[in-house]
NUPA-256530 format. One record per residue: x, y, z of N, C-alpha, C in turn; residue in three letters; residue number from 1. Coordinates in pm, whole numbers. Each point is the difference from the previous one (the first is absolute). Example, Ala and Ser with C-alpha at 12.3 -4.5 7.8 and 13.67 -1.06 7.14 Angstrom:
2
n_px, n_py, n_pz, ca_px, ca_py, ca_pz, c_px, c_py, c_pz, aa, i
1319, -569, 780, -89, 119, 0, 90, 120, 0, ALA, 1
-35, 105, -72, 82, 119, 6, -77, 109, 73, SER, 2
//
This chain:
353
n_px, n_py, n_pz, ca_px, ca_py, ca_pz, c_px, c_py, c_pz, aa, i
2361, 5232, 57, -140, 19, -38, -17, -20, -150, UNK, 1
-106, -37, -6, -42, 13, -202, -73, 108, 28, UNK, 2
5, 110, -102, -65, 119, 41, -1, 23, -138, UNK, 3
-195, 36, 1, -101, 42, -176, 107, 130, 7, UNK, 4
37, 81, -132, 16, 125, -4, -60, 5, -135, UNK, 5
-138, 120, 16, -81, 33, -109, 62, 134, -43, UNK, 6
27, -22, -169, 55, 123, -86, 183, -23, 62, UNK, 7
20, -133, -19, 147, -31, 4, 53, 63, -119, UNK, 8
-43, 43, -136, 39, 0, -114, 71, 164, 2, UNK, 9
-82, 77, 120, 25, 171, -4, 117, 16, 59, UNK, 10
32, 130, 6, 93, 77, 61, 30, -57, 160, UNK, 11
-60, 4, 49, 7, -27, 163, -20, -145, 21, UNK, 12
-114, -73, -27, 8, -87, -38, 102, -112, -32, UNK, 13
100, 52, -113, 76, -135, -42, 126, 44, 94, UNK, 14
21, 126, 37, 83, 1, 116, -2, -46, 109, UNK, 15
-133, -61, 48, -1, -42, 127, -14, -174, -71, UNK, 16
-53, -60, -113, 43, -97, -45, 174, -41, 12, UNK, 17
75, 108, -72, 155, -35, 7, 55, -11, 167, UNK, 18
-72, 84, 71, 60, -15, 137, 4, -87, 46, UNK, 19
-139, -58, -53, -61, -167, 140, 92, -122, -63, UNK, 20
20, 24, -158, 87, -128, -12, 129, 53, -18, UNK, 21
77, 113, 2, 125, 13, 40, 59, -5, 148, UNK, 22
-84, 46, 80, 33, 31, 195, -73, -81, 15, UNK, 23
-107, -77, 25, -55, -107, 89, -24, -92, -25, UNK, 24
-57, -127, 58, -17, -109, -40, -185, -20, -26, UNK, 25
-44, 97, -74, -121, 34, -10, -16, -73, -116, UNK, 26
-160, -57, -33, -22, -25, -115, -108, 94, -76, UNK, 27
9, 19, -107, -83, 156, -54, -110, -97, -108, UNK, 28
-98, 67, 21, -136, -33, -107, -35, 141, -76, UNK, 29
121, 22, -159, -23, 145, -20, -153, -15, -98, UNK, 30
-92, 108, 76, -139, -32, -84, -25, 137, -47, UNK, 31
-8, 40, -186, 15, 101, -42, -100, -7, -130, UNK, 32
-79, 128, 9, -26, 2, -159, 40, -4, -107, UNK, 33
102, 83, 12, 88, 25, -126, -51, 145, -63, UNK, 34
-45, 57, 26, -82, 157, -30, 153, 76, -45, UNK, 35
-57, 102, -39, 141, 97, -127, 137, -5, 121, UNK, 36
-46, 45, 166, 107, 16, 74, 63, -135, 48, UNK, 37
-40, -134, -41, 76, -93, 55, 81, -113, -99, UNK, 38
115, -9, 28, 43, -85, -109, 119, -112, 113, UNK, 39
-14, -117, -129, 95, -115, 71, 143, 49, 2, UNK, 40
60, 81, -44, 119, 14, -36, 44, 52, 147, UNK, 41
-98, 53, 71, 74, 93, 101, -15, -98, 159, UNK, 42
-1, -176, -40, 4, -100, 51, 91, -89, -38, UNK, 43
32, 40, -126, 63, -173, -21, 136, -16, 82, UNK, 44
58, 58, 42, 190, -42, 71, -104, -111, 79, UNK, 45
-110, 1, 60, -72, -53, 112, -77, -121, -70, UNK, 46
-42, -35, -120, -107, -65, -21, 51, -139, -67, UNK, 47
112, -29, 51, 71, -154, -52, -4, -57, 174, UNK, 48
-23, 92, 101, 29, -86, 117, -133, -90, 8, UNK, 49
18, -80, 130, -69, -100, 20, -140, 59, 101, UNK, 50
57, 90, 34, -99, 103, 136, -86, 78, -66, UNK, 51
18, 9, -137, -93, 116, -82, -105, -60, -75, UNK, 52
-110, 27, -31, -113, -61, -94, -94, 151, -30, UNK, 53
1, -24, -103, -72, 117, -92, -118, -43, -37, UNK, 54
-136, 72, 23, -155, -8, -15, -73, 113, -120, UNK, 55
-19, -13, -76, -42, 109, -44, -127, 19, 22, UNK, 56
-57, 127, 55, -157, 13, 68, -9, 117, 28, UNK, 57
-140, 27, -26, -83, 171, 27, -37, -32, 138, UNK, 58
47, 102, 95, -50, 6, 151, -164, -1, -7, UNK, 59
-117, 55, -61, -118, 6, 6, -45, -117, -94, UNK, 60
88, -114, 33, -65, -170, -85, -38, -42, 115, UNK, 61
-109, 2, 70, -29, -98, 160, 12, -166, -23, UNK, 62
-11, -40, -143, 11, -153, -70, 168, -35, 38, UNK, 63
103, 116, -91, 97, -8, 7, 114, -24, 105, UNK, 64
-89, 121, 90, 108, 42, 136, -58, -92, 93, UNK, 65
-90, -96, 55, -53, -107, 34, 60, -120, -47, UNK, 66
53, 3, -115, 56, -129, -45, 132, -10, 55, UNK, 67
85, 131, -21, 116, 7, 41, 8, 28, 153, UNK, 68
-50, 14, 57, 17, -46, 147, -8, -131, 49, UNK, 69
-122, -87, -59, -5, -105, 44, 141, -81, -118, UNK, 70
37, 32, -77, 88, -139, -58, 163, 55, 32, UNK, 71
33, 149, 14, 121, 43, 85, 29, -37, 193, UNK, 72
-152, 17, 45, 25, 33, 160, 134, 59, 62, UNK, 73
-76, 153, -63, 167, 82, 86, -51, 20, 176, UNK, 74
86, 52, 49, 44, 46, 138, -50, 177, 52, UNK, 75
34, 36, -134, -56, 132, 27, -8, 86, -167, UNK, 76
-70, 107, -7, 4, 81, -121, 52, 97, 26, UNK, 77
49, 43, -112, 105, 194, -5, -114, 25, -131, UNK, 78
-103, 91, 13, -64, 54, -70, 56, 119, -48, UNK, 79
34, 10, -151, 92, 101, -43, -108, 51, -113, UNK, 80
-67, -99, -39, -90, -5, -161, -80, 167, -4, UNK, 81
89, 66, -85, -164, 103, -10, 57, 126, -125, UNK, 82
-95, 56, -71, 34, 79, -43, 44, 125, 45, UNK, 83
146, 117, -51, 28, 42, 131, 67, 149, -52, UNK, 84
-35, 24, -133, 54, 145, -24, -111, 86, -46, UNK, 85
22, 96, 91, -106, 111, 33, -29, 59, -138, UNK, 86
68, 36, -61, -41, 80, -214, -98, -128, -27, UNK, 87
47, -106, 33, -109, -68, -92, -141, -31, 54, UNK, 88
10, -42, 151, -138, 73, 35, -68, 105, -19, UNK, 89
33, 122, -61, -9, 102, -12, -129, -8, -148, UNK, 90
114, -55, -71, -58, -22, -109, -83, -95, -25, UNK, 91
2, -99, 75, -103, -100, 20, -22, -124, 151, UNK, 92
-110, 45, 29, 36, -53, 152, -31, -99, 20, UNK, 93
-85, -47, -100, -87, -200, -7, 79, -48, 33, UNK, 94
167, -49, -66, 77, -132, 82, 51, 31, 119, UNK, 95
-29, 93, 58, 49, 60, 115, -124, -80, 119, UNK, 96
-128, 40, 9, -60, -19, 23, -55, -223, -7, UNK, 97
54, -46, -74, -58, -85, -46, 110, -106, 67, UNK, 98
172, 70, -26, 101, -91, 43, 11, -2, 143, UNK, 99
21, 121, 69, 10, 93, 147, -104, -80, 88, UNK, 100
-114, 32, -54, -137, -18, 117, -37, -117, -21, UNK, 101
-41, -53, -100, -85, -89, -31, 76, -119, 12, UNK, 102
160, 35, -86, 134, -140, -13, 4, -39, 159, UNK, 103
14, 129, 110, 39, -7, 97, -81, -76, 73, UNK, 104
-155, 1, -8, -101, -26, 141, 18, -193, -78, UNK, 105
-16, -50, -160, 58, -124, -50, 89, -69, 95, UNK, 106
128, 66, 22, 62, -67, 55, 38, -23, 124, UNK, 107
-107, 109, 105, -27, 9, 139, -101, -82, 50, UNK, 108
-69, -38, -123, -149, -128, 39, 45, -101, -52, UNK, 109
122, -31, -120, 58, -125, -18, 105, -29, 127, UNK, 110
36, 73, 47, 129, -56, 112, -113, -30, 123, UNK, 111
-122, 87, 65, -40, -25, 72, -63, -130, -3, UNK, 112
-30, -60, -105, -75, -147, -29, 122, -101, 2, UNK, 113
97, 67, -53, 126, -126, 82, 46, -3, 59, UNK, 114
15, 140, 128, 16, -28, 149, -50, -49, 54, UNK, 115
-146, -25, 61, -66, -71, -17, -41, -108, 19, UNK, 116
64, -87, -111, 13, -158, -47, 137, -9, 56, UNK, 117
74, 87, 59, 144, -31, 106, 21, -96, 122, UNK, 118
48, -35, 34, 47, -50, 126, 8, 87, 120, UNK, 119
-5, 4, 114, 17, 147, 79, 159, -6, 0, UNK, 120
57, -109, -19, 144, 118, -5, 29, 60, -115, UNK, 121
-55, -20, -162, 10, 12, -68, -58, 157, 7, UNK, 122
-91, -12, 40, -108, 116, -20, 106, 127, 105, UNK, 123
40, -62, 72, 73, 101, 131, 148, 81, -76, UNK, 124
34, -115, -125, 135, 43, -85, -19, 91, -96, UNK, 125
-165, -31, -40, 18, 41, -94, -16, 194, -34, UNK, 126
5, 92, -109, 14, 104, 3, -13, 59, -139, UNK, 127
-58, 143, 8, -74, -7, -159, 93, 194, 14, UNK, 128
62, 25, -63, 25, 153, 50, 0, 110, -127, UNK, 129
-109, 27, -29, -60, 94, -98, 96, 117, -41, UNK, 130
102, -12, -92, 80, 131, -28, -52, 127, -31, UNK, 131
-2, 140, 42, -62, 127, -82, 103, 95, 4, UNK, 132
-75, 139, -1, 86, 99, -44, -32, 131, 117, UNK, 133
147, 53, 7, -33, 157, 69, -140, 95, -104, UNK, 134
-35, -48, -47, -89, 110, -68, -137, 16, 48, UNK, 135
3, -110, 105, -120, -12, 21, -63, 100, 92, UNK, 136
127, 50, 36, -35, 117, 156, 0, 133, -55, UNK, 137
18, 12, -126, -14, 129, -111, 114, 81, 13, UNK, 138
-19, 154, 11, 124, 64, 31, 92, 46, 103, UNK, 139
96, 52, 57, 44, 73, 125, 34, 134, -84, UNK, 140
-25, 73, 135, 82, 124, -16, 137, -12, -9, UNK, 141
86, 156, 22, 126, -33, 35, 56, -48, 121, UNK, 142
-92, -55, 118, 102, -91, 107, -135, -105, 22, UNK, 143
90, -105, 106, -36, -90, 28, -35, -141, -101, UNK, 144
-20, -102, 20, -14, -170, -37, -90, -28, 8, UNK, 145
8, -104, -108, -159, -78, 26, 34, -131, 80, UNK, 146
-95, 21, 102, 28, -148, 93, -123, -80, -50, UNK, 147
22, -141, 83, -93, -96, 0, -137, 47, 18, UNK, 148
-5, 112, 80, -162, 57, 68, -41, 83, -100, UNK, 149
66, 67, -118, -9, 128, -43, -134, -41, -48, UNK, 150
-112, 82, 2, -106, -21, -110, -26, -8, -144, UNK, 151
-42, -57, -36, -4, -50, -161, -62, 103, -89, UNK, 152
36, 97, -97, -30, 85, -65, 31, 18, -143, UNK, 153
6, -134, -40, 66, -6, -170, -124, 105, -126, UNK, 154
107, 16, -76, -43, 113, -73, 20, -41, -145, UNK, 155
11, -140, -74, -11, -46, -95, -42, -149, 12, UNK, 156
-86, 1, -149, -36, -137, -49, 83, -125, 61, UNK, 157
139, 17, 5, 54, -80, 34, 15, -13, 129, UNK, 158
30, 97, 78, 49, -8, 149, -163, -20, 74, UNK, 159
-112, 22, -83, -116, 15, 82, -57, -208, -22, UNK, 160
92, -45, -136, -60, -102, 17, 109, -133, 122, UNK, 161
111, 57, -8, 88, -45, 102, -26, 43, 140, UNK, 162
-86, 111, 6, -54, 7, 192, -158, -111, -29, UNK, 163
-28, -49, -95, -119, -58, 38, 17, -167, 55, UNK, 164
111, 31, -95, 93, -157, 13, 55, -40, 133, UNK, 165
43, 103, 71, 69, 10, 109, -107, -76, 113, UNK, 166
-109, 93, -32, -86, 6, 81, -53, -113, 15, UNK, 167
-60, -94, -108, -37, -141, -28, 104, -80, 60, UNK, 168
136, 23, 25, 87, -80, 39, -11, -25, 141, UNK, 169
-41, 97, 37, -5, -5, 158, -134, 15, 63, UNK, 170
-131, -23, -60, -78, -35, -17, -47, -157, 40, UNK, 171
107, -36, -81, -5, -154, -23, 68, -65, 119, UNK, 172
62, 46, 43, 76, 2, 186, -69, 10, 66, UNK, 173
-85, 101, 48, -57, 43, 70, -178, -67, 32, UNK, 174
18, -30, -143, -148, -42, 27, 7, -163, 15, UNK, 175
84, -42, -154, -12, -118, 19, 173, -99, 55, UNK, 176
68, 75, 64, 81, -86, 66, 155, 3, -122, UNK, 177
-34, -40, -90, 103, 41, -107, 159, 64, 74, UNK, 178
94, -81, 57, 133, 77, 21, 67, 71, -188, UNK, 179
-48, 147, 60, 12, 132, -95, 97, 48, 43, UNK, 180
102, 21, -90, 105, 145, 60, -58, 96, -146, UNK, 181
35, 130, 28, -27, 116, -95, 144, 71, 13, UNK, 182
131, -19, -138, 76, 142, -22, -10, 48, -58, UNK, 183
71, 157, 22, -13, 117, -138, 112, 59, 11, UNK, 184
49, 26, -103, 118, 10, -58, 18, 88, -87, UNK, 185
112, 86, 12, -3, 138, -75, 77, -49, -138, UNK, 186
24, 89, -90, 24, -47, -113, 134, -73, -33, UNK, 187
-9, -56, -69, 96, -159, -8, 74, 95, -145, UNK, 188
89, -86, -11, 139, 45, -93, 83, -133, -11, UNK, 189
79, 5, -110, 92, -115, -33, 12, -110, -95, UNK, 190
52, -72, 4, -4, -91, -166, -123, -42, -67, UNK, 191
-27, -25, -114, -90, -46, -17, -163, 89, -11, UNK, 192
-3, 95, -13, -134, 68, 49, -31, 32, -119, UNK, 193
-88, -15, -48, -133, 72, -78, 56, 135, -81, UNK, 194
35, 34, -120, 57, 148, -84, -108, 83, 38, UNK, 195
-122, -29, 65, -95, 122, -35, 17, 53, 147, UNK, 196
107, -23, 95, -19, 43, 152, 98, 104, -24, UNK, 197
49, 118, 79, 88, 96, 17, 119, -44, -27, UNK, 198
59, -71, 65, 159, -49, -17, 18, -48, -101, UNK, 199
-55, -121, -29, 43, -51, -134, -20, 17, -115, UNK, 200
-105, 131, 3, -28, 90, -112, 102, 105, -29, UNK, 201
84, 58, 109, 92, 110, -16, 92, -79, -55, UNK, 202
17, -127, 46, 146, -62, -27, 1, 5, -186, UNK, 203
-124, -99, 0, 10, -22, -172, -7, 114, -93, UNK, 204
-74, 82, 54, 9, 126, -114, 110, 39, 11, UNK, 205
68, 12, 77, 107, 58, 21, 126, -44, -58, UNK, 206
2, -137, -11, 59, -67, -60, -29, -6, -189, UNK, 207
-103, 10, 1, -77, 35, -141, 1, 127, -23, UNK, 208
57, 132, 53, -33, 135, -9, -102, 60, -40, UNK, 209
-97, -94, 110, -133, 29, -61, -2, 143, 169, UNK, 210
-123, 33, 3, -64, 156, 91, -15, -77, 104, UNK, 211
56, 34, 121, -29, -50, 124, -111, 109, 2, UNK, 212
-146, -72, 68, -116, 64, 57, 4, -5, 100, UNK, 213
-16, 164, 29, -32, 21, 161, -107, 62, 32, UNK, 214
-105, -66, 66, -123, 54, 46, -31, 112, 133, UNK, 215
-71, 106, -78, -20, 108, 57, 151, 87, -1, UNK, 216
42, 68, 143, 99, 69, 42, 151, -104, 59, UNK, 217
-22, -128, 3, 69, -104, 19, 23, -17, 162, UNK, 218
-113, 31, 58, 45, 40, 174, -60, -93, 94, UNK, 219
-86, -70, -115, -80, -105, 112, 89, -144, 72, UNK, 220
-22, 3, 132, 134, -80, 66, -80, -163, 20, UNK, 221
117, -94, -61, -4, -63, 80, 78, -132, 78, UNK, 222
-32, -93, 92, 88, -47, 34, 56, -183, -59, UNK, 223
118, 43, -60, 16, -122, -52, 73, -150, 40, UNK, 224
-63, -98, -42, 80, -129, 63, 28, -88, -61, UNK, 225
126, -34, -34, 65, -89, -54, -106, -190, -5, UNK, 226
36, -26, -121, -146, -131, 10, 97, -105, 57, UNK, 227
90, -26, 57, 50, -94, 0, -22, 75, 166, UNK, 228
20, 63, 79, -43, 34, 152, -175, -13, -17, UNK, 229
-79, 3, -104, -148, -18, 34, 58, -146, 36, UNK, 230
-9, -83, -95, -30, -140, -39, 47, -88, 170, UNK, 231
113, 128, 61, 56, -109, 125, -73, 54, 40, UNK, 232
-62, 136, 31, -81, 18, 137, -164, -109, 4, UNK, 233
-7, 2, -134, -149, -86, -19, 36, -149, 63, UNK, 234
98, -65, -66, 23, -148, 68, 29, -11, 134, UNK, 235
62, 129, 92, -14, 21, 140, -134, 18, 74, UNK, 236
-99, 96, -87, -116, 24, 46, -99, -143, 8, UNK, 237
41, -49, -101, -40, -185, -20, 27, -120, 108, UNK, 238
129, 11, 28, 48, -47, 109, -25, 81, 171, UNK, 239
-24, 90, 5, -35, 16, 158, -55, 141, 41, UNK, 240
-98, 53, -162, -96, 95, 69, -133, -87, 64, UNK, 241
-21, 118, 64, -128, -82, 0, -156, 45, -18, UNK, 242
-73, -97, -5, -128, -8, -89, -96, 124, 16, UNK, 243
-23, 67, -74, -86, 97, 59, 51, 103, 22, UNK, 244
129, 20, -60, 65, 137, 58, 45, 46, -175, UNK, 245
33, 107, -4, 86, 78, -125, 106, 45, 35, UNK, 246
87, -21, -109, 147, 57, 28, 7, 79, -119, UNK, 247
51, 83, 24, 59, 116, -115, 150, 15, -53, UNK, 248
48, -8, -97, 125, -38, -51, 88, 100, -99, UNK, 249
65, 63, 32, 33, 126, -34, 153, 46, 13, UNK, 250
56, 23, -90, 145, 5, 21, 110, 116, 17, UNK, 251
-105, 86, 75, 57, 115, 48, 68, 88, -81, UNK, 252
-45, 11, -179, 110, 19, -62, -131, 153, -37, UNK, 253
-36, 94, -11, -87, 111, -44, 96, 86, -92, UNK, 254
-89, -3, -158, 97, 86, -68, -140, 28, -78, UNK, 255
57, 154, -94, -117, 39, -80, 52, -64, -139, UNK, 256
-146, -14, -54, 66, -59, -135, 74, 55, -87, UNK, 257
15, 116, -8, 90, 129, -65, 165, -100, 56, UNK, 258
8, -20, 85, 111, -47, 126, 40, -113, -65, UNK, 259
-123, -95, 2, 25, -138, -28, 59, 60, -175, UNK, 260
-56, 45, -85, 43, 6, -156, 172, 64, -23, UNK, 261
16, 67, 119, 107, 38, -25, 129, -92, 34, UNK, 262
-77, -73, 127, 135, -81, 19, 8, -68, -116, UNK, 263
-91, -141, -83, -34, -60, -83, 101, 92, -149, UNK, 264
-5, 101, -59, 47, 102, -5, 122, -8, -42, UNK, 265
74, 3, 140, 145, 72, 72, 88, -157, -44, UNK, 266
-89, -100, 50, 33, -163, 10, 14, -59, -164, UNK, 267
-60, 57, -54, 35, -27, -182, 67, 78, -60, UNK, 268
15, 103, 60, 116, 99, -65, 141, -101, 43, UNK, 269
-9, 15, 106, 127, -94, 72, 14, -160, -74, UNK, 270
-116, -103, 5, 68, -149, -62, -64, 40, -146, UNK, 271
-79, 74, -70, 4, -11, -165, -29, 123, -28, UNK, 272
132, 69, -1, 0, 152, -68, -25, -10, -185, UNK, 273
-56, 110, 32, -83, 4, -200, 69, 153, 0, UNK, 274
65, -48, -162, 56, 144, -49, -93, 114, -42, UNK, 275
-170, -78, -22, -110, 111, 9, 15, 110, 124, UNK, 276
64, -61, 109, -21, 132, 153, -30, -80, 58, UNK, 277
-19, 88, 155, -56, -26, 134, -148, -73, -1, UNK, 278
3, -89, 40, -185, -63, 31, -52, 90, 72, UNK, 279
42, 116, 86, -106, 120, 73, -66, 26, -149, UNK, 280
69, 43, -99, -72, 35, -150, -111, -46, -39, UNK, 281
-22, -145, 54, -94, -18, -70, -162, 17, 125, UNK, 282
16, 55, 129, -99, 7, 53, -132, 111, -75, UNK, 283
-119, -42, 11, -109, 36, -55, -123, 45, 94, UNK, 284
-41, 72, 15, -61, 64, 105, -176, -16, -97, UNK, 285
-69, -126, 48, -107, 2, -42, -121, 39, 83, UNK, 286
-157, -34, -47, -120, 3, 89, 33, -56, 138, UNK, 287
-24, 35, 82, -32, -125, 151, -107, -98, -59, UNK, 288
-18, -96, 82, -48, -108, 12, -135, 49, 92, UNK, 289
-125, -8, -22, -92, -10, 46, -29, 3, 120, UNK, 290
-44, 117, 136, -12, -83, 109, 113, -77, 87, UNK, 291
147, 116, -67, 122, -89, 46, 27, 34, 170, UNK, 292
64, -106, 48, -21, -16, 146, 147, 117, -4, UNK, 293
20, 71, 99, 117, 53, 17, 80, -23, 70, UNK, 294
6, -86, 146, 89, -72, 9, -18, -148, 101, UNK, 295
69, -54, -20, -9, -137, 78, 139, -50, 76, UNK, 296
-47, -10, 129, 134, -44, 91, -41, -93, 116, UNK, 297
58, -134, -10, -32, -101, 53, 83, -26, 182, UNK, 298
-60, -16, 85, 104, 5, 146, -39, -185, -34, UNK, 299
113, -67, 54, 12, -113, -21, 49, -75, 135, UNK, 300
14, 94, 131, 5, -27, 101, -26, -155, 66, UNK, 301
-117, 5, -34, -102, -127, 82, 41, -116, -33, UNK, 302
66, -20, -171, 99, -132, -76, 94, -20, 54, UNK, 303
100, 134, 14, 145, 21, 26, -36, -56, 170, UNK, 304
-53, 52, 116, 11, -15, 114, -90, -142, 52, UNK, 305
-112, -37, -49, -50, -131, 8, 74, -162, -36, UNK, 306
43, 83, -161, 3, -90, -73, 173, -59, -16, UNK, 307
57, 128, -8, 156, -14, 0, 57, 31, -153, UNK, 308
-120, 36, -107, 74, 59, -107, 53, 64, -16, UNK, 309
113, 21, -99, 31, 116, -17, 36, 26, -142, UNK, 310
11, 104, -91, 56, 26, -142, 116, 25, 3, UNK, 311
38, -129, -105, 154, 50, 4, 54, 76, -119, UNK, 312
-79, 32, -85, 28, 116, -132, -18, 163, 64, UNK, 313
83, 51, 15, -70, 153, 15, -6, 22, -180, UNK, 314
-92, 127, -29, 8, 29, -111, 68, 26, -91, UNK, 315
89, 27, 36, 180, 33, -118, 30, -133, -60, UNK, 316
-7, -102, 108, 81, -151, -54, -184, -45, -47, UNK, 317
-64, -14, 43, -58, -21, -101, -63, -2, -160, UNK, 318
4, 187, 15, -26, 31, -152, 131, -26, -40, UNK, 319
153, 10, 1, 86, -83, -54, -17, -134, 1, UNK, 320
-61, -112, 54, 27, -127, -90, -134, 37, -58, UNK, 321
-143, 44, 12, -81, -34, -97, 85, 53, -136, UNK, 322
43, 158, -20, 55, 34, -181, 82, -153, -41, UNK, 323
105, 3, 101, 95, -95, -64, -60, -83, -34, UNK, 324
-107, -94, 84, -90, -144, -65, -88, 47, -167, UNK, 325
-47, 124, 24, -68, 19, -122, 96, 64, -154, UNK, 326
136, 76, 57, 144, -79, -111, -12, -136, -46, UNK, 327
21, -83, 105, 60, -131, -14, -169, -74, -99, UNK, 328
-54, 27, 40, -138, -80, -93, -109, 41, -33, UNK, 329
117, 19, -149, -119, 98, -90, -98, -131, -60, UNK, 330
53, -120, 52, -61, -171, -69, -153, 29, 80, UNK, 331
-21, 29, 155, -107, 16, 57, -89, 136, -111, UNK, 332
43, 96, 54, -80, 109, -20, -72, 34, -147, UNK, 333
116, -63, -111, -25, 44, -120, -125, -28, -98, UNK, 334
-43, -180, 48, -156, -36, -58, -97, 70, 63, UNK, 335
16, 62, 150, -110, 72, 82, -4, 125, -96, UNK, 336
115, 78, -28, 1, 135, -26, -96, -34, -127, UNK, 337
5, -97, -138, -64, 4, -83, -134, 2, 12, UNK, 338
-73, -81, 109, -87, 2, 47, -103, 86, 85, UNK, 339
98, 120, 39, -30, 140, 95, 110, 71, -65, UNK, 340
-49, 119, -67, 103, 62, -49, 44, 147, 80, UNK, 341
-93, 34, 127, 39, 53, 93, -90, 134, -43, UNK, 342
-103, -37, -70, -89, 155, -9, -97, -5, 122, UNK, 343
-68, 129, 8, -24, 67, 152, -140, -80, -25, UNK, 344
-39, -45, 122, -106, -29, 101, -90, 100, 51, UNK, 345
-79, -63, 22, -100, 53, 92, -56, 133, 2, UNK, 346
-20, 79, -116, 5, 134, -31, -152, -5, -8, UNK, 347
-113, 80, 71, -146, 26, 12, -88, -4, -161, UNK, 348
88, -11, -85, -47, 23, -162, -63, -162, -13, UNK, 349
63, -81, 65, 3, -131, -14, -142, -75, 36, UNK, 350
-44, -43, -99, -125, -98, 92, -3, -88, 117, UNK, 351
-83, 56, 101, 12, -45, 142, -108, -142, -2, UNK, 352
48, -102, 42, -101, -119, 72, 109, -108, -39, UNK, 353
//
């Protein structure tokens, strides 16, 4: 397949870029803004092949994302593009709103105008599958999963503009024919990610002996998944979900973030011990986060038994190779860190819009 992937430049994104031209014989159209969270670097092992072509473009350009359909003609889209950390909606929800909803329905009325102009077998191949997030179903108590049916109850700027997105996605199925898949996916972990997310914020301060922040009582759970098990379950969901349905993607791994900081922690004491002490030392017990969800746990059943996925990171081997990757390249992380120096988000003091 040639397959668009919008916000190739991000976290999830250039992982499912490295997959399609490392494991398949896929050709990738990475189409990215370039906004503070996306950079080429976390592409290039990938961007000398012959299967890769790089676009630079705002999802809400209807000029833009129109052009690049008709002069690429992919096979299908992996819609990844969106703004996606909750502090900064917090603090300001416009690109949330503007990238999410507005980027999103852009590129659900640009693909529908070139399905379309398809062939019917073309049109029968082709497949558009809108990536989102567990947040959209808001919180759980202490038992039970969020399935495919769960009702939608998001409780931030962000997760409320990712259920609208959702919704437009399958919208666009339903009404106008559009082969839509919809996943959601609990929180992603692993090389390459963004300093201002949990993990790769503990890592670097930690490494910097700077204050690991922990929000609220550190108890809020949730379930984490290795990005290199998203990126395969998405190119599976690509290849033989089908249209009109949602899959949920979730890697069975539930830890509280208190949990997650300590392993992170335990794992740098062990590969880069500092004669300052223990990295537990430097945990910091700050404000909560606004409206924080308390916990999130994804059943992933319907992938695993439909689909035939499965994760092959449980959480131990994963958060061990992410530290070790973020040891090994301080060349990635270090122009980001200058650029985000890892101060707190999303705090209500902040001007909202």
């Amino acid at each position: 397949m040639k397959i668009l992937v919008t916000g190739g430049a991000g976290f999830i994104g250039s992982a499912v870029c490295r997959l399609l031209i490392r494991e398949t014989g896929d050709q990738v159209v990475n189409l990215d803004k370039l906004t503070y969270a996306g950079t080429l670097t976390s592409v290039a092992e990938v961007s000398d092949s012959p299967d890769y072509v790089f676009v630079r473009a705002d999802i809400t350009d209807r000029a833009a994302i129109r052009a690049i359909f008709q002069a690429h003609r992919p096979d299908a889209v992996l819609h990844l593009a969106a703004e996606s950390h909750v502090d900064r909606s917090i603090a300001g929800a416009g690109p949330f709103i503007e990238t999410n909803i507005v980027g999103t329905y852009v590129m659900l009325d640009c693909a529908l105008d070139y399905w379309r102009g398809l062939d019917a077998q073309a049109q029968a191949a082709f497949r558009f599958l809108h990536v989102s997030t567990d947040e959209v179903y808001g919180s759980l108590g202490a038992d039970g999963l969020f399935e495919e049916t769960t009702p939608y109850a998001p409780t931030s700027p962000y997760s409320s503009s990712k259920a609208a997105a959702d919704h437009l996605a399958l919208a666009w199925f339903h009404t106008y024919g559009l082969p839509v898949l919809v996943s959601n996916c609990s929180n992603n972990y692993g090389p390459y990610h963004f300093p201002e997310k949990l993990i790769p914020l503990m890592i670097l301060n930690g490494l910097d002996r700077k204050p690991l922040p922990v929000y609220g009582d550190g108890a809020n759970i949730r379930d984490w998944l290795y990005v290199d098990d998203h990126a395969r379950a998405l190119r599976r969901i690509l290849e033989a979900g089908r249209p009109g349905e949602k899959y949920n993607v979730g890697g069975r791994n539930e830890r509280t973030n208190l949990q997650v900081v300590h392993t992170i922690c335990d794992l740098l004491d062990e590969l880069a011990p500092h004669a300052a002490g223990a990295h537990r030392d430097l945990i910091t017990y700050v404000t909560d986060r606004p409206g924080h969800d308390r916990r999130y746990a994804i059943d992933a059943t319907k992938l695993e038994t439909e689909l035939g996925w499965r994760a092959r990171e449980t959480f131990e081997t994963g958060i061990r190779k992410t530290v070790e990757w973020y040891l090994a390249r301080a060349d990635w992380s270090a122009p980001l860190r200058e650029a985000y120096d890892g101060k707190r988000l999303g705090l209500l003091t902040a001007k909202a819009g």
